[in-house]
N, C-alpha and C positions, 0 to 999 in steps of 0.2 A: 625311398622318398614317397612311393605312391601309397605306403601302406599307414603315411601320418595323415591324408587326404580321404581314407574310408574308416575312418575311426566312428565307434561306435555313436547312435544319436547325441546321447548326451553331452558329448565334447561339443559337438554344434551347437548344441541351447544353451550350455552354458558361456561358449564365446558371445554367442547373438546375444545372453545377458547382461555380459563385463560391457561389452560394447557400450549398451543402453543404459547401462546406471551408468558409467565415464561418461557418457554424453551427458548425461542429465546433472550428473557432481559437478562437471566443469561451464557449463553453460546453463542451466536451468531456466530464467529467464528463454534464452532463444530456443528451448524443448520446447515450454509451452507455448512460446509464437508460432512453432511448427507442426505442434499437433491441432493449435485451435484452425492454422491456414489447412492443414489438411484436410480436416472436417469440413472445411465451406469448401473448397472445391472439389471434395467429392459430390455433395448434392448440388452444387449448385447447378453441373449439365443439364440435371432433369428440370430444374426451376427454371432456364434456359428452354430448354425443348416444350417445358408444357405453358410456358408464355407465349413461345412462337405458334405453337398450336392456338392457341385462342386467337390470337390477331387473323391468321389464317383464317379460322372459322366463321371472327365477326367479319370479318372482307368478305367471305364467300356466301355470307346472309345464314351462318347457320348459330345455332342458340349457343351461347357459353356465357362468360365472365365480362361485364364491361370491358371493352377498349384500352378506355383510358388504365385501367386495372390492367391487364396485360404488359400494356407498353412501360407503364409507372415499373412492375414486377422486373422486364426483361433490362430500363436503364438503371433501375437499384442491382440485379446482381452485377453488370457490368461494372458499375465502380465500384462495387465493395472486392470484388473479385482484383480489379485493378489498383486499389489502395494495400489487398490482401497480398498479390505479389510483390510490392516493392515494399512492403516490410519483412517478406518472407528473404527476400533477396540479402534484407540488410541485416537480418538476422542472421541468415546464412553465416555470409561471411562474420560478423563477428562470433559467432558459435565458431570458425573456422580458427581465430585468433587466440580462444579462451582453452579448445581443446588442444591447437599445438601447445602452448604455454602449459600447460597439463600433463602431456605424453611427454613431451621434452623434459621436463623436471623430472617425471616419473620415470623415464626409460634411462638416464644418467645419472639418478640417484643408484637405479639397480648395477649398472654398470660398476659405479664405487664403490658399490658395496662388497662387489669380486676383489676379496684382497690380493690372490695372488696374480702369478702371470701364466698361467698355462695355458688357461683359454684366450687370453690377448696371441698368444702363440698358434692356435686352431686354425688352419684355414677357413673349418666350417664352421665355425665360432663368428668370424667376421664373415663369413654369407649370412648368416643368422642375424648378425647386428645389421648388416644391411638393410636386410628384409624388413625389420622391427623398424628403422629408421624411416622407413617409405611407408611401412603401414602407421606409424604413430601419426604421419601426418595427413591421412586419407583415412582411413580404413572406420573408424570409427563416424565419420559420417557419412559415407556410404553404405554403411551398415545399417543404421539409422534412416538414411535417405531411404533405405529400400523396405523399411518397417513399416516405413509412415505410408510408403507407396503403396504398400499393399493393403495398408488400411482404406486410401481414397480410392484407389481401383476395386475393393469391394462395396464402397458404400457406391461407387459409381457404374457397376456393374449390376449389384444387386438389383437396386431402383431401377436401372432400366430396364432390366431383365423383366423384372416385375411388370413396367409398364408393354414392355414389348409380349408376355404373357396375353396379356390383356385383350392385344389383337391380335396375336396368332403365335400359339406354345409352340408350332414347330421353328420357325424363327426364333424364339428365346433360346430352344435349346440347342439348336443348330452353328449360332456364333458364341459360344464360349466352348461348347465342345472341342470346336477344330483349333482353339486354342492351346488345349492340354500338351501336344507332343511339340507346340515351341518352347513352354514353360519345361517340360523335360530336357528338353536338348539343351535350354541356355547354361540351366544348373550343370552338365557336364561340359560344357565348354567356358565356363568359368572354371572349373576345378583344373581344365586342362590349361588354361592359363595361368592359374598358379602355378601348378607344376613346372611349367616355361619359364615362369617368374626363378623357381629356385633352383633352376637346371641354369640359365642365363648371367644367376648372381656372381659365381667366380668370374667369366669372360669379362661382367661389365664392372668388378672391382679391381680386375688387373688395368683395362679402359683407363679407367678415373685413375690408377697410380701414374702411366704414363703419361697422361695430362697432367697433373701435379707435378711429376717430375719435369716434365720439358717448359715448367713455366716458375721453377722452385730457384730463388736467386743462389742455392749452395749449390746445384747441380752444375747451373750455369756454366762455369769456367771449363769443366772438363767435357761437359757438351757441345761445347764450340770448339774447347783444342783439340779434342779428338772426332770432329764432326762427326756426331752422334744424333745431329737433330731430325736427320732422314730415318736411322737408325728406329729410335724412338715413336717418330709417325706412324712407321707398316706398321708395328709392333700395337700401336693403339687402336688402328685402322682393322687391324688381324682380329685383335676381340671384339670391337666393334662390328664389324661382321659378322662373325659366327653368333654375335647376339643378337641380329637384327636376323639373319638365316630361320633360329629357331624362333620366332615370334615372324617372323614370313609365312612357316607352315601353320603357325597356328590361325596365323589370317585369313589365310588358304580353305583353312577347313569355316571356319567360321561363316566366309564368305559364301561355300557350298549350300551350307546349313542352311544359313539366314535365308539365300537366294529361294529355297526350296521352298521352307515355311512362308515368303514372304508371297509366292506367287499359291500357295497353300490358302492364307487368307486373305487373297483377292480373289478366288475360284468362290471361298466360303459369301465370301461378300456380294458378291454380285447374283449368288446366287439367292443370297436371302434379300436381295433388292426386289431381284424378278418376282419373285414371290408375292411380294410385298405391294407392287406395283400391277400386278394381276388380278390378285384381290381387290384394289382399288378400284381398279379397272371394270371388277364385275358387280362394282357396287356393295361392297362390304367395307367401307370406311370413306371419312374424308380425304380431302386435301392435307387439313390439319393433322391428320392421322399419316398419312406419309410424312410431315414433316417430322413428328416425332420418331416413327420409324428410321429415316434416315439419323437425325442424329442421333438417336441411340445405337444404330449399328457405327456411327464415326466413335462416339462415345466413349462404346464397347470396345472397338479394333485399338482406338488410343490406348488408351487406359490397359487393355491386356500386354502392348506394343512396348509400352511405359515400363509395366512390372516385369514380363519375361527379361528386357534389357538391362534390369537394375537387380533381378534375382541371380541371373549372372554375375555382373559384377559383385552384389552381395557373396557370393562361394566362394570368389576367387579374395575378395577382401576379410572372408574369417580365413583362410588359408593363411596368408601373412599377418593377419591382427596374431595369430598362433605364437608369432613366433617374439611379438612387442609381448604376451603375459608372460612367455616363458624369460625373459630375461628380468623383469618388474618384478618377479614375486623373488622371494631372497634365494639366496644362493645356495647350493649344498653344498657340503664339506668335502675338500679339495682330494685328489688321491693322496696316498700318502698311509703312513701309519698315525693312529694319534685317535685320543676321542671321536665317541661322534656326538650327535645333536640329543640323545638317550642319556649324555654322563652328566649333564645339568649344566648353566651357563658359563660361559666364560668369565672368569676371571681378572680384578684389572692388574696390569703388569706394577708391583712397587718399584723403589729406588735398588739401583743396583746394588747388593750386599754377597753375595756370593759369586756371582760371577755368571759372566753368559757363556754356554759351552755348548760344544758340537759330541756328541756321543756312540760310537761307533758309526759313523754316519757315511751310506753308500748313496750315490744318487744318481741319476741317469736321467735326460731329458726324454726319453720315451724307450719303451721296453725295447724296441728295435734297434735302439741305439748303444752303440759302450757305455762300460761306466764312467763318470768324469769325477767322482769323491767313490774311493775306494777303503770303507774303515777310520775316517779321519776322528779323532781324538782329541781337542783343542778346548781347552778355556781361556777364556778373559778375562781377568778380574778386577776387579776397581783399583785405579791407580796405576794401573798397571799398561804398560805401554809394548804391542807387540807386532813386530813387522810380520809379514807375509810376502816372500818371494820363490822365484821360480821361472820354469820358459812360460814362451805361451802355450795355451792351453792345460797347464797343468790342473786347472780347476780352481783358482784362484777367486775372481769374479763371481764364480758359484759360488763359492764359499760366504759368500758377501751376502746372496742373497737368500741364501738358508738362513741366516744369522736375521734377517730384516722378513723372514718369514713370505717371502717370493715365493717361495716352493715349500713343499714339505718336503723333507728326505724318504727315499725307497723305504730305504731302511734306517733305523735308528733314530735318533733324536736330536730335537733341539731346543736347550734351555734356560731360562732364565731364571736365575737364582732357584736353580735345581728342576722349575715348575717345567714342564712342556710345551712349548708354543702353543700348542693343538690346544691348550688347556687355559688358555689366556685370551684376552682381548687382542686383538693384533694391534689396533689401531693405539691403545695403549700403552704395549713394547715401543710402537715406533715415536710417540712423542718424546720416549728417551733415549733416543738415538741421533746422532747426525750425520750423514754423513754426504761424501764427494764421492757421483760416480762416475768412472772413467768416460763414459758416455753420457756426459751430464747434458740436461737442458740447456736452448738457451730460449729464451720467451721474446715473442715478439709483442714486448711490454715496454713499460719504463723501467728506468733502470732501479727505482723504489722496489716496483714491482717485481722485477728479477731476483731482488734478494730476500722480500716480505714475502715469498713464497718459503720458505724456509719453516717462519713461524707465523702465523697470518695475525697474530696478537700484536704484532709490531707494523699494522700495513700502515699507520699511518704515525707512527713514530720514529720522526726524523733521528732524533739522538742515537736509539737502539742499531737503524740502520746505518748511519755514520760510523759508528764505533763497532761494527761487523764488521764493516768498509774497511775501517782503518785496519784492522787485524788481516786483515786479507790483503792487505798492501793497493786497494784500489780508489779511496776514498777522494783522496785530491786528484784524480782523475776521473772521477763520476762526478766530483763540484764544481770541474770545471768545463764539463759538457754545455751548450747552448743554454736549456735548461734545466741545468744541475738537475739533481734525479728526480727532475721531473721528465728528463730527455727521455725518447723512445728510441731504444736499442733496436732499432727496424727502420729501413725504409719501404718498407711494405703496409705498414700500421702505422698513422700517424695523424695527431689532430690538425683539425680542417685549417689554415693559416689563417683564417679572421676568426676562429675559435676563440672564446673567451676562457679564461682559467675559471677552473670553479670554485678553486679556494681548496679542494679535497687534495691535492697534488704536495709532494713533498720536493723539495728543491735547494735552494743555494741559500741567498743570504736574505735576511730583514723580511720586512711586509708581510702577506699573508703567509701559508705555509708552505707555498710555490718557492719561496725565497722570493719573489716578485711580489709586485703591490697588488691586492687584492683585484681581481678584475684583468690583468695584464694580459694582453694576448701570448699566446704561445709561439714559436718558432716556424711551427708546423713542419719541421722536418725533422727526420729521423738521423740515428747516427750507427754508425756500422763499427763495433771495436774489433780487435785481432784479437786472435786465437786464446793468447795466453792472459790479455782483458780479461776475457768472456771465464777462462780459468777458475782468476782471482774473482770472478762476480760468483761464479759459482761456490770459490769457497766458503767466500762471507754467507751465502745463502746456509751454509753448514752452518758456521759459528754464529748465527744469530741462536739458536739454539743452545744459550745460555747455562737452560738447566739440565741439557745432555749429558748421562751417565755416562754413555760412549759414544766416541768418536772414530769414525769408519772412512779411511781416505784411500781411495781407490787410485792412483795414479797423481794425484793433486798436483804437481807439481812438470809435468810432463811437459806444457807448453809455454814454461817459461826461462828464460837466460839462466847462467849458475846466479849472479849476484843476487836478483827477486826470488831463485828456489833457495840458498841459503837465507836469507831473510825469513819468508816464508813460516820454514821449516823450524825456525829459532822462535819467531815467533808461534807457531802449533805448538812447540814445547814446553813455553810457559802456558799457553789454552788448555793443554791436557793436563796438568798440576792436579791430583785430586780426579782423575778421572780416566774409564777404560778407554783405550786407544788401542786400534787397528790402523795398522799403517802399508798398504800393498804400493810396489814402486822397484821398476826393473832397478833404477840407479842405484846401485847397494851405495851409495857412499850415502842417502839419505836414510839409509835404517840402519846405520851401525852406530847408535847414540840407544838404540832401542833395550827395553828389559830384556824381551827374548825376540829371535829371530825364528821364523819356521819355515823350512825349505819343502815346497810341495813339489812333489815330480811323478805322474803319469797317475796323481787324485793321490797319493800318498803322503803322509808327513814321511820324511827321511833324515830329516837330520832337527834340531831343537837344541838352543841356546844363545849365550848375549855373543857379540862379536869376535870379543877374544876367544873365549873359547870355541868357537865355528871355525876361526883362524887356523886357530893350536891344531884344532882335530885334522884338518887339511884336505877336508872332503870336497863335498858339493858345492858347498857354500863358499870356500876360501879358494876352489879355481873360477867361479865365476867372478870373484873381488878382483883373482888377479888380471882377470882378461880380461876386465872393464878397465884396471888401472893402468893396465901395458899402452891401451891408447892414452895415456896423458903423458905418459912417460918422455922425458927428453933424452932419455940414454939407452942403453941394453941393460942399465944396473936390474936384478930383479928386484919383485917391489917383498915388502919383508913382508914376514909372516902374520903379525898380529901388528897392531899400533892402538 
């Protein structure tokens, strides 16, 4: 970790770069309020100091600049200075508003643009996303902040220097000297607070899971029956510690530092007073002439006080900004076999015509691990309807998600009307695909929304989603929600109860598109459906997906009665008319209607073909029929062979 924090200069300048052009792309207006406010308050101390000097000198009867000139000088920069901060202020923050709204689209665009899941899977993938997340929303203006800083701390160092030159060069160069080894030290205690930063990010994203969890309404139930909630506390208190331990010592040292430096440039200080005051003393300047003295040594100590503090945090904020351009800029090509970014663009995926197929295909979620597809051999081809059963674990699920290009396989292939995934648009395979996955979503949306995620061309056509609805057996049960699907499947999210509808909302019956009169207020509460609702919403979410070449159903049917999974399923069969169909589902009796069956066990095909004949052969496939059927049995008769 420490050898990403001494990389060579150029990684430095060119972050310190990105930085300041994203600044200036996203807010441009509040760049230039911040560079023109920088500029006046850098000189304006000396315009300050050599006004006070005059009034001084005409008080004290010695020759200068009228009075009234003085005093007219020292009330002009005070307001402008004071009108200058609080648009500086109000710049600030809306530069603060323009660039979150900038990194945020930026850093979640790059996010989706990761087709697969491997890195969602990385632990250090998600400390990376972390970091990127906290620097997207700081880093670039204090990166910035500290650019600008060091621009007014030199035009406010220079000038004074210059002027403190004037009356004695050993003072000039006496207080910026004793500066140097604080500015050293901040730049390495910044970097060691990065370093803190990305050594702390696992502890403090385990942290946030167990506050999530102890406050998630699905944990809930078993957190309370199995009182878990003390359970859970040490547990988030344990990393919460140990992150607040190692940013302790970092304070620790900091605190040494600063102490040192700090009593460092109070020694410097007082000793270029005495100086200062000596001379005076012996008749080598005025009154006026100490007053500038003094404040250009306050001037000076601010102002370096200022930058050493912000150069700090400057190193430790390109440290993390690192790791928001490493996820923004596009992604590289996943492990895996298969082209690379050299074989020329991707290709878009057509209509299904040959058939989607898996091709000697081995795959392992990490080298360390077993194999879970061992050689598997498998096509789909249009029209063509084909179950996938097995125990668990047989690699089932994977198979699903090689087919929807989730992974690449170890070895071998996967593809689409012959072509290679790797060699395809992904995002264009998947528009002709639908499917149900056995750990499907459920959104804490409305219930529109729940199934317009599907096809987003339909988010605001009522008919389309109704008639998803109806096929998925949930329809007059989501129109007759509060309101109708305009209802929120949450009570966690839900509009405010004097909320006005906006008219955008899909729902029940007549009036606007709410199925309500235009303008109607909403319910403001939310609705909570069971298990096997939430199912059916998920299926329709599938079969909105109209012009899907195949259809991929993972379990679909698991959390509903027999009479809604017969239904169901009758209906899927006329859906899939004209179309490839994967059908996985422990229940054999729901895939024995299928073209072929394929019996996976330990990542291998073993057995292949339609019912009967699985039956007839009397293997794999025909004693797990019988032991599923022995429970419905009312007798000892054994159940027959084939039917």
């Amino acid at each position: 970790m420490r050898r990403r924090t001494t990389e060579q200069p150029s990684g430095f300048w060119s972050l310190l770069l990105r930085a300041c052009a994203l600044y200036v792309r996203a807010a441009p207006v509040s760049a230039l309020v911040r560079v023109a406010t920088t500029l006046l308050s850098g000189v304006a101390p000396i315009a300050t100091a050599w006004a006070t000097k005059s009034v001084l000198d005409r008080l004290g009867r010695h020759a200068g600049p009228p009075l009234w000139l003085a005093v007219g000088v020292l009330a002009t920069v005070g307001g402008v200075l004071a009108v200058a901060q609080e648009l500086s202020r109000y710049s600030d923050r809306e530069a603060d508003r323009r660039i979150t709204l900038h990194t945020q689209s930026a850093l979640f665009t790059g996010i989706g643009a990761r087709q697969g899941l491997a890195e969602l899977e990385d632990p250090g993938h998600q400390d990376r996303l972390r970091l990127a997340q906290q620097a997207s929303q700081s880093s670039p203006q204090l990166i910035v902040g500290a650019v600008l800083t060091v621009v007014q701390s030199a035009l406010t160092v220079g000038t004074f220097v210059t002027a403190l030159c004037a009356f004695s060069p050993r003072i000039a160069l006496l207080v910026p000297a004793a500066a140097l080894p604080a500015l050293f030290a901040q730049i390495r205690l910044g970097r060691r607070r990065g370093e803190m930063a990305e050594l702390t990010t696992p502890l403090l994203r385990r942290q946030v899971f167990y506050v999530t969890l102890m406050t998630d309404l699905r944990a809930a139930k078993e957190i309370r029956l199995y009182g878990l909630g003390g359970f859970f506390r040490d547990r988030m208190l344990r990393d919460l510690c140990g992150a607040q331990e190692g940013n302790r010592a970092v304070d620790r040292t900091v605190l040494r530092v600063d102490g040192s430096l700090g009593l460092l440039s109070a020694g410097v200080s007082a000793a270029a007073l005495f100086l200062a005051v000596h001379r005076i003393d012996s008749g080598h300047g005025s009154v006026g002439e100490l007053a500038v003295v003094t404040g250009a040594l306050a001037g000076v100590q601010l102002s370096i006080a200022s930058l050493v503090s912000l150069l700090g945090g400057m190193s430790q904020a390109l440290m993390l900004f690192r790791h928001y351009t490493d996820l923004v800029r596009p992604p590289a090509a996943p492990p895996g076999p298969g082209p690379t970014a050299d074989d020329g663009p991707a290709g878009e995926a057509g209509p299904l015509v040959e058939g989607a197929a898996l091709r000697g295909v081995w795959f392992r979620y990490h080298p360390d691990h077993d194999w879970v597809l061992r050689g598997v051999d498998l096509t789909i081809r249009p029209g063509e309807s084909v179950a996938l059963v097995g125990l668990n674990g047989a690699g089932k699920s994977t198979l699903v998600k090689l087919l929807l290009g989730l992974y690449r396989p170890t070895r071998g292939s996967v593809t689409w009307n012959g072509t290679d995934l790797a060699r395809l648009d992904l995002p264009s395979v998947r528009r002709r695909i639908g499917a149900v996955f056995q750990d499907f979503m459920t959104y804490d949306m409305s219930a529109a929304d729940n199934i317009a995620v599907g096809d987003l061309s339909a988010l605001h056509d009522l008919p389309r989603l109704r008639d998803a609805a109806a096929r998925a057996g949930i329809d007059g049960g989501l129109a007759a929600l509060p309101d109708g699907y305009a209802t929120y499947l949450s009570r966690m999210h839900v509009r405010n109860p004097g909320a006005r509808a906006t008219g955008g909302r899909v729902g029940r019956r007549g009036g606007g598109p709410d199925g309500a009169p235009k303008g109607a207020p909403g319910s403001g509460t939310g609705v909570l459906l069971s298990g096997g609702q939430w199912q059916r919403v998920a299926l329709a979410r599938a079969l909105l997906r109209d012009d899907a070449d195949l259809l991929i159903l993972d379990e679909p049917s698991s959390g509903l009665d027999p009479v809604a999974e017969r239904e169901i399923h009758r209906g899927l069969r006329d859906h899939r008319r004209g179309r490839a169909g994967l059908l996985i589902s422990h229940r054999l009796s729901t895939v024995r209607d299928a073209d072929r069956i394929v019996v996976l066990e330990g990542g291998r095909i073993v057995e292949e073909g339609d019912h009967a004949a699985l039956m007839a052969r009397d293997g794999r496939y025909a004693a797990l029929f019988r032991l599923q059927a022995e429970g419905y049995q009312l007798s000892d008769d054994p159940v027959g062979s084939a039917s």
